[in-house]
C-alpha positions as CSV (number, residue, x, y, z in Angstrom):
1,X,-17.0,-19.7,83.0
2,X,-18.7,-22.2,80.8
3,X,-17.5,-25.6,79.4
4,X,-19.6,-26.7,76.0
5,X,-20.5,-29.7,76.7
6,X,-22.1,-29.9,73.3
7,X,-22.9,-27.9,71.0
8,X,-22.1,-25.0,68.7
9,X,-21.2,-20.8,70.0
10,X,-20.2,-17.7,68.4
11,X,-18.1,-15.4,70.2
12,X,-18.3,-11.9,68.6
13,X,-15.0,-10.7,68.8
14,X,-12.9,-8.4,66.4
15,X,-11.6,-9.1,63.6
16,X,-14.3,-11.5,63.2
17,X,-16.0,-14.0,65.3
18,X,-15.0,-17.0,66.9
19,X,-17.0,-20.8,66.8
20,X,-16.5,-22.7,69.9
21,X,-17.5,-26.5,69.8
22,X,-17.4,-29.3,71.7
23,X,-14.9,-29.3,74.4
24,X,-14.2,-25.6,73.7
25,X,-14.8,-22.8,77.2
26,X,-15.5,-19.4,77.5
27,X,-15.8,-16.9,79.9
28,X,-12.4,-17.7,81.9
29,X,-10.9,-14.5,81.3
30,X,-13.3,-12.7,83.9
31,X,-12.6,-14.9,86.8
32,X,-8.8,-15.5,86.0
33,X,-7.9,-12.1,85.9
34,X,-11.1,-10.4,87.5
35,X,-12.5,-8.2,84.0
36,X,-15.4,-7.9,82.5
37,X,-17.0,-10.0,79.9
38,X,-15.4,-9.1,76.9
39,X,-17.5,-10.5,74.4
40,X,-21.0,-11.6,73.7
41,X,-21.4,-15.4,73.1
42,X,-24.6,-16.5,70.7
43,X,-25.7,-20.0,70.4
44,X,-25.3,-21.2,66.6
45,X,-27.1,-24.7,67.6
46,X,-28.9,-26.3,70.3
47,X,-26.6,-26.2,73.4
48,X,-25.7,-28.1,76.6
49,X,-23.7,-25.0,78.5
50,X,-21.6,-26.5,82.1
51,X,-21.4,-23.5,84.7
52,X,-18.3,-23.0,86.6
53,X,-18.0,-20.3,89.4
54,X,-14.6,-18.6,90.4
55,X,-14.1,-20.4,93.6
56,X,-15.1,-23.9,92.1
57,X,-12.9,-23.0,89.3
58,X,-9.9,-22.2,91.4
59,X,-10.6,-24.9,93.5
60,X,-10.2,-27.5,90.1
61,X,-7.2,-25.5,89.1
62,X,-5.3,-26.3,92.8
63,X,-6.3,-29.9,92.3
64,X,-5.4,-30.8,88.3
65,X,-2.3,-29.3,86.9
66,X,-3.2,-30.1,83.9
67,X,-6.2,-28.6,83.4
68,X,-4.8,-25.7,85.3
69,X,-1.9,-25.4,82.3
70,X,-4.1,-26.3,79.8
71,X,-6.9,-22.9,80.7
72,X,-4.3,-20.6,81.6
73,X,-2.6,-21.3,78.3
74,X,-5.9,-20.2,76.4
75,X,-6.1,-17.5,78.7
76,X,-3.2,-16.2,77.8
77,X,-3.2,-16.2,74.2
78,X,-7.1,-14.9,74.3
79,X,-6.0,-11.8,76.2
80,X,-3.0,-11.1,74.1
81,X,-5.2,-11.5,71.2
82,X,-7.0,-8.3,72.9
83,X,-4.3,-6.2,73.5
84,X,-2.5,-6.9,69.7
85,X,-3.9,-4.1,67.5
């Protein structure tokens, strides 16, 4: 999973791709729910990308609520974005 810790993505996904800024994260549908990447992600700018691994991840989810209801919530509506036709 990455965090953007600046910076500007695209995430090439149908109908037509996404920009990620700022803030924005990617990637946490593979360790949530254990599938594989679903997208390819391009830099549009110059990047700073923060790395999180599955345990680390699940580790900061047990210990903030908040965050945990804040990426699951994204989750969620990313992978029902996948599944609508």
């Amino acid at each position: 999973m990455y965090f953007i810790s600046y910076g500007v993505v695209e995430v090439d996904v149908e109908p037509e791709p996404v920009r990620l800024r700022d803030g924005d994260f990617f990637g946490e549908l593979g360790l949530l729910h254990d599938m594989p990447r679903s997208a390819t992600v391009r830099t549009v700018t110059p990047c700073r990308l923060l790395a999180l691994d599955k345990n680390d991840l699940i580790d900061l989810l047990e210990e903030d609520g908040d965050l945990r209801a804040a990426i699951t919530e994204v989750a969620e509506q990313r992978l029902a974005q996948r599944s609508d036709p």
